[in-house]
TORPA-4810 file (N, C-alpha, C, O; in nm, 3 decimals):
<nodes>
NODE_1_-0.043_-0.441_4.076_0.098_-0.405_4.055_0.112_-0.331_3.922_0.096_-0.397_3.819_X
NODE_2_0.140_-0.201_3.914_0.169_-0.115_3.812_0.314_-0.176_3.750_0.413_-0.190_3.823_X
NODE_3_0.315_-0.206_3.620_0.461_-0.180_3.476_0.461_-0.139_3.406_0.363_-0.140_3.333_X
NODE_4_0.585_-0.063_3.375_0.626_0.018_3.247_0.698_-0.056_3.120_0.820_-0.072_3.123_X
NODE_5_0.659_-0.078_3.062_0.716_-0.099_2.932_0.698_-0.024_2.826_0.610_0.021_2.752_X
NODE_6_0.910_-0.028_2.861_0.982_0.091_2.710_1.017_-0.039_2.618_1.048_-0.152_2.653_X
NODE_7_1.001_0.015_2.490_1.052_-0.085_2.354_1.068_0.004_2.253_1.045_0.125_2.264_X
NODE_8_1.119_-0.068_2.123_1.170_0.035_2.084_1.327_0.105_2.007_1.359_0.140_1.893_X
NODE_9_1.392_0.100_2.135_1.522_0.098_2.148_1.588_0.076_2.030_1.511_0.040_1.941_X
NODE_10_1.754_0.087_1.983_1.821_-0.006_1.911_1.977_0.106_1.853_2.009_0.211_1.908_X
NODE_11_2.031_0.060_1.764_2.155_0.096_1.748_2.088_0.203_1.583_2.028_0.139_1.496_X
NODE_12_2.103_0.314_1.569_2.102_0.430_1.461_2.170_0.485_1.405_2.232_0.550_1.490_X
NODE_13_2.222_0.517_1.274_2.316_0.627_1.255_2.297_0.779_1.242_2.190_0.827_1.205_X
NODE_14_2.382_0.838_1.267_2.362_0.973_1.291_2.267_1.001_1.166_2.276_0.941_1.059_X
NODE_15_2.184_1.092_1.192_2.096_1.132_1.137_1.922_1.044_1.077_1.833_1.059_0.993_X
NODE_16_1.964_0.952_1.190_1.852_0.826_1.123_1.744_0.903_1.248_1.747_1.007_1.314_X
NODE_17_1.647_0.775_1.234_1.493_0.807_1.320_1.499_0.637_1.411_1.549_0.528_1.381_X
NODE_18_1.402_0.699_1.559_1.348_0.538_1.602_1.242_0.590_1.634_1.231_0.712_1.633_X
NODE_19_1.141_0.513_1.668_1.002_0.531_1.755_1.045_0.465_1.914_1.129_0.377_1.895_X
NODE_20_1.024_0.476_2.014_1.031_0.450_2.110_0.802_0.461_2.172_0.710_0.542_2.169_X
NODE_21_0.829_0.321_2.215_0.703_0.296_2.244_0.708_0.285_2.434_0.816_0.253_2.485_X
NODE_22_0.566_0.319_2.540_0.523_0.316_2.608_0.426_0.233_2.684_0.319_0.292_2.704_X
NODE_23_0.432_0.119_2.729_0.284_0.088_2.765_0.336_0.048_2.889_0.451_0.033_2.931_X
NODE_24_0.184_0.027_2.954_0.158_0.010_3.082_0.056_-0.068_3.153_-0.059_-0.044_3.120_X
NODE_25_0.074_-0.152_3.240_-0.015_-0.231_3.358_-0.050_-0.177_3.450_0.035_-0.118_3.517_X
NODE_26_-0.197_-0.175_3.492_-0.216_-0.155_3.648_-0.272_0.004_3.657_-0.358_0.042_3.737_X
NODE_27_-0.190_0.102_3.540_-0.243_0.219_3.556_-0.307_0.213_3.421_-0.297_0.131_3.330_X
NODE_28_-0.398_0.357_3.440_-0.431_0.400_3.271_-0.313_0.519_3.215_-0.292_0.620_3.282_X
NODE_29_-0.246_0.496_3.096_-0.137_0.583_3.049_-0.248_0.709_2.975_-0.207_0.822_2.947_X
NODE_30_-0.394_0.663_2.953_-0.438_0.789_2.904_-0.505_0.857_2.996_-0.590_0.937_2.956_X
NODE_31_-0.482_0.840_3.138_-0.524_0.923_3.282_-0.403_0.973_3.317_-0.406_1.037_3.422_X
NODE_32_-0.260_0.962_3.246_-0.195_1.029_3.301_-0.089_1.114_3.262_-0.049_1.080_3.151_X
NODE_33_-0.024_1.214_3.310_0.123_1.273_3.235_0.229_1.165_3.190_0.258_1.071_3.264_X
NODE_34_0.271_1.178_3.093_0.373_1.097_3.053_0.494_1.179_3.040_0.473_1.281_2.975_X
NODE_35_0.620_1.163_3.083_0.756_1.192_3.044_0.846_1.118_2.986_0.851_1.002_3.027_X
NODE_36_0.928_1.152_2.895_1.037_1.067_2.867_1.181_1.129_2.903_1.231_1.239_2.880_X
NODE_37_1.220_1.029_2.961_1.402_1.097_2.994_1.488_1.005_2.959_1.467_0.885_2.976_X
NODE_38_1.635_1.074_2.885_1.711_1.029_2.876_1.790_1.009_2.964_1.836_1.114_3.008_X
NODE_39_1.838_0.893_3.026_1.962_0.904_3.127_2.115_0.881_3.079_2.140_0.823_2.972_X
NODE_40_2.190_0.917_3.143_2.371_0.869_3.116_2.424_0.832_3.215_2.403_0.916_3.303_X
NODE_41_2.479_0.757_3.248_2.503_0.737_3.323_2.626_0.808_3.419_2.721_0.862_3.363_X
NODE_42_2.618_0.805_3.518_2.718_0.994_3.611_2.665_1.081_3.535_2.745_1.174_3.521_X
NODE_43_2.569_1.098_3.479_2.569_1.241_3.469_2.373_1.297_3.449_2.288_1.209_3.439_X
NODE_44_2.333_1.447_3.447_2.225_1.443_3.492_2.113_1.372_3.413_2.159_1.309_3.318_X
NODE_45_1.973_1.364_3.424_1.857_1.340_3.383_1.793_1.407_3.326_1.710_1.466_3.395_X
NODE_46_1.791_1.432_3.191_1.736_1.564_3.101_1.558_1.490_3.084_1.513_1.375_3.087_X
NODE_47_1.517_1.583_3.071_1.374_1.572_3.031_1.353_1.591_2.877_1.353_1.706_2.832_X
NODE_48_1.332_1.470_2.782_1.357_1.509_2.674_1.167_1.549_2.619_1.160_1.612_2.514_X
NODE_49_1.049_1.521_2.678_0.946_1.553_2.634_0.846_1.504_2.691_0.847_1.395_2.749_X
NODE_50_0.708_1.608_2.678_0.633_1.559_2.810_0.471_1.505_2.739_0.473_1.500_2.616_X
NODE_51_0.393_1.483_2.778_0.265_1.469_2.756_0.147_1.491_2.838_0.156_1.431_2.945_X
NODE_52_0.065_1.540_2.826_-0.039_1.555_2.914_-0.174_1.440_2.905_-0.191_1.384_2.797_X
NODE_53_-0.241_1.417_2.987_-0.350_1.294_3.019_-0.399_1.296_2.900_-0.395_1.195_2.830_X
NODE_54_-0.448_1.403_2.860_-0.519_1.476_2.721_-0.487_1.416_2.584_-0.570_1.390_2.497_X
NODE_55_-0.331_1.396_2.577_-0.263_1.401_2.467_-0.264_1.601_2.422_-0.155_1.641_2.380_X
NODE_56_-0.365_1.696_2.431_-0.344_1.808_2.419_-0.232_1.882_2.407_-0.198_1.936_2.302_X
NODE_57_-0.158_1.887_2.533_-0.066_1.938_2.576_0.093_1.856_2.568_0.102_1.743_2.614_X
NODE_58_0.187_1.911_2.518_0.316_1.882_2.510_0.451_1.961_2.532_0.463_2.082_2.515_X
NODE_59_0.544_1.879_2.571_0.656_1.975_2.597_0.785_1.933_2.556_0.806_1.813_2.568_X
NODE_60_0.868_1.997_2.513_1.011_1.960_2.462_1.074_2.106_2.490_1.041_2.224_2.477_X
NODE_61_1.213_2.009_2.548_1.313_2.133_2.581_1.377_2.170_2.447_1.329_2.151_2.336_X
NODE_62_1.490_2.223_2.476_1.528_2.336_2.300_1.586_2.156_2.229_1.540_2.091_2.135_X
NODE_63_1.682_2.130_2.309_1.733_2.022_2.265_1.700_1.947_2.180_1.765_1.926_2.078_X
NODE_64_1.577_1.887_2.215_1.482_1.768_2.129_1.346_1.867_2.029_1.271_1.822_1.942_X
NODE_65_1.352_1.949_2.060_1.232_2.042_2.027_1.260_2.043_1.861_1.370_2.090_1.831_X
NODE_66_1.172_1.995_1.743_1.151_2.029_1.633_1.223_1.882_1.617_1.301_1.897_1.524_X
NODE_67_1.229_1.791_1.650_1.318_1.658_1.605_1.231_1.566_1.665_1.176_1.479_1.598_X
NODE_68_1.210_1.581_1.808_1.080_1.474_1.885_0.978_1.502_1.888_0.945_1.621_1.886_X
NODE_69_0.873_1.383_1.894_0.738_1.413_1.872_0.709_1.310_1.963_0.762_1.200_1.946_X
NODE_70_0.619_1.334_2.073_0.554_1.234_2.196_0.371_1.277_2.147_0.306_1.380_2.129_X
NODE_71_0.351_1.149_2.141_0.199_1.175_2.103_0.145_1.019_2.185_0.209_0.934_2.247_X
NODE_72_-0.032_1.034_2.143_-0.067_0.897_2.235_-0.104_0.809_2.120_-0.114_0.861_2.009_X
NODE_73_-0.128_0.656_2.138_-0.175_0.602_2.037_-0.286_0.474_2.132_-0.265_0.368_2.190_X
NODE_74_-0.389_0.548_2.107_-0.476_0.532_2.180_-0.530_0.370_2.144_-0.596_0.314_2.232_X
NODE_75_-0.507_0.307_2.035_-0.539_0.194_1.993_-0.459_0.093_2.082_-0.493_-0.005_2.149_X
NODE_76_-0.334_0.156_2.057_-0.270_0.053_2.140_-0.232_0.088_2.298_-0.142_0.029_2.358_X
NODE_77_-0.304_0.182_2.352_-0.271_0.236_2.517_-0.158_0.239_2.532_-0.096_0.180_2.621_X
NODE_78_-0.097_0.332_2.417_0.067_0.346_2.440_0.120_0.513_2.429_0.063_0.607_2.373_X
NODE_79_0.179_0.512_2.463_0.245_0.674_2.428_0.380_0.675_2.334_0.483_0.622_2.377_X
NODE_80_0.376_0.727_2.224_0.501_0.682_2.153_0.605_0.811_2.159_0.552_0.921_2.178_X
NODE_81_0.745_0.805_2.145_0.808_0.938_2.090_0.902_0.898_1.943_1.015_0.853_1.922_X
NODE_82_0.820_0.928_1.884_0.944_0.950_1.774_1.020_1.053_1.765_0.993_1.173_1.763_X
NODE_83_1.139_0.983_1.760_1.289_1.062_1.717_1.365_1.101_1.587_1.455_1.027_1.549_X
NODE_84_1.341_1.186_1.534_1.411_1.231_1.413_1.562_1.277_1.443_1.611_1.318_1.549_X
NODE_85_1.625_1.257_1.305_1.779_1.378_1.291_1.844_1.331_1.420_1.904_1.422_1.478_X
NODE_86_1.848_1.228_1.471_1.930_1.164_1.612_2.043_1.218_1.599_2.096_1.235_1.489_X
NODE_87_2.098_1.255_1.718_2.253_1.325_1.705_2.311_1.240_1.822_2.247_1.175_1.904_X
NODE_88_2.452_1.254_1.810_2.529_1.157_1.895_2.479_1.172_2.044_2.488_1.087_2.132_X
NODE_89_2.430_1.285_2.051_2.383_1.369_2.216_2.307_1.305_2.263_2.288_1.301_2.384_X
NODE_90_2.226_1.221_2.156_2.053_1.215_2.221_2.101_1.036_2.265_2.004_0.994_2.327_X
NODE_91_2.194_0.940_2.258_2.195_0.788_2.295_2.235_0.860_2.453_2.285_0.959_2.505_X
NODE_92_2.159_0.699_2.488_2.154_0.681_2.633_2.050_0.597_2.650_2.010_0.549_2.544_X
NODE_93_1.986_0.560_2.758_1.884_0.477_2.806_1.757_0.580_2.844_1.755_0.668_2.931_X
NODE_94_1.645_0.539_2.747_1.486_0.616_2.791_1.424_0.551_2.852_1.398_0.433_2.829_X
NODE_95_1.389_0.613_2.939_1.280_0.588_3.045_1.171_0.661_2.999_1.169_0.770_2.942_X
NODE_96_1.054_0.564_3.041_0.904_0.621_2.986_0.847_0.661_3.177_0.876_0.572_3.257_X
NODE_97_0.797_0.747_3.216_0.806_0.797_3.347_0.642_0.850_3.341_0.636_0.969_3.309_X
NODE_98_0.490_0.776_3.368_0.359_0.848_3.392_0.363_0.868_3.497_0.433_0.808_3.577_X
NODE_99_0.272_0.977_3.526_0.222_1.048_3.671_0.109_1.077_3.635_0.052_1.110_3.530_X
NODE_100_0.074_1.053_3.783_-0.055_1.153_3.829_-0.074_1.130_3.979_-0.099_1.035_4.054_X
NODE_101_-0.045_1.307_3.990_-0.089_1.329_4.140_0.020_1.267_4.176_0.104_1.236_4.092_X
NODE_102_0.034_1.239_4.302_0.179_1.149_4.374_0.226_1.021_4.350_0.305_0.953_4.416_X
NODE_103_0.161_0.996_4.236_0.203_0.858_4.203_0.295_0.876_4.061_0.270_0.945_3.962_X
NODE_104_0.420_0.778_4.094_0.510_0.807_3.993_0.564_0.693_3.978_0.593_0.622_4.074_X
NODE_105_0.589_0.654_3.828_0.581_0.510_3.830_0.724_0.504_3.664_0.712_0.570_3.560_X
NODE_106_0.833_0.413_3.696_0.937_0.377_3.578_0.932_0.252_3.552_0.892_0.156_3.617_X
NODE_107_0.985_0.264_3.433_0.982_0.096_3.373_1.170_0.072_3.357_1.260_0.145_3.397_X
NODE_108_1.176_-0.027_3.302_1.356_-0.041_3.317_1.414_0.015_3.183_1.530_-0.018_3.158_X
NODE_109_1.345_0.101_3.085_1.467_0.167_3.000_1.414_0.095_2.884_1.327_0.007_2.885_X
NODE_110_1.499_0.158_2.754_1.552_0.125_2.627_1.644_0.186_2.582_1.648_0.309_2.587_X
NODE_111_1.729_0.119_2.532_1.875_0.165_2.503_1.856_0.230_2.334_1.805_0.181_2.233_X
NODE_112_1.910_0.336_2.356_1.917_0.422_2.226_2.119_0.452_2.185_2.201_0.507_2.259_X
NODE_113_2.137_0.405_2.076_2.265_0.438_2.052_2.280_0.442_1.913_2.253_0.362_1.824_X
NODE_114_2.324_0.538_1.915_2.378_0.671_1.761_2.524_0.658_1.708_2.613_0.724_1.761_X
NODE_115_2.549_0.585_1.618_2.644_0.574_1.555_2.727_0.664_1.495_2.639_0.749_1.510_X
NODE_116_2.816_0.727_1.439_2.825_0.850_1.333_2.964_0.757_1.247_3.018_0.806_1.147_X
</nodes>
């Protein structure tokens, strides 16, 4: 039985930082793509940054781009994203989301919320 566990989470003020951590059961997180998304609830599912099996390869849309950093931390078989310069935009609930190949696998969230 594959789990995701997001941690992490917590209440910030505008312009503060969190780390948001990744780990996982059942699969290997360094065999696979990692995503992180923010959700809101009614409204869509942004892709805030990606990772490749590698750790090599990364992706951030304009949004999070130059503020997030998704890297692996191989000691602890986790994938972390740190968040800089948080803006009211970026709270919501993250989901840590690995793949590979047709297998796609979520954990239940961490709540991110930005004060100002």
């Amino acid at each position: 039985q594959v789990q995701v566990v997001e941690s992490g989470g917590g209440l910030v003020h505008l312009g503060g930082s969190l780390r948001l951590s990744c780990t996982a059961s059942g699969i290997r997180l360094d065999d696979s793509f990692v995503n992180w998304y923010r959700i809101i609830p009614d409204e869509q599912r942004p892709r805030v940054a990606t990772i490749s099996g590698s750790g090599t390869d990364t992706y951030y849309p304009d949004s999070t781009n130059g503020r997030f950093t998704v890297s692996r931390d191989s000691a602890k078989s986790a994938v972390t994203l740190q968040m800089n310069n948080l803006k009211p935009e970026d709270a919501g609930i993250y989901f840590c989301n690995p793949y590979r190949g047709n297998s796609n696998y979520w954990g239940q969230g961490t709540q991110v919320t930005v004060s100002s």
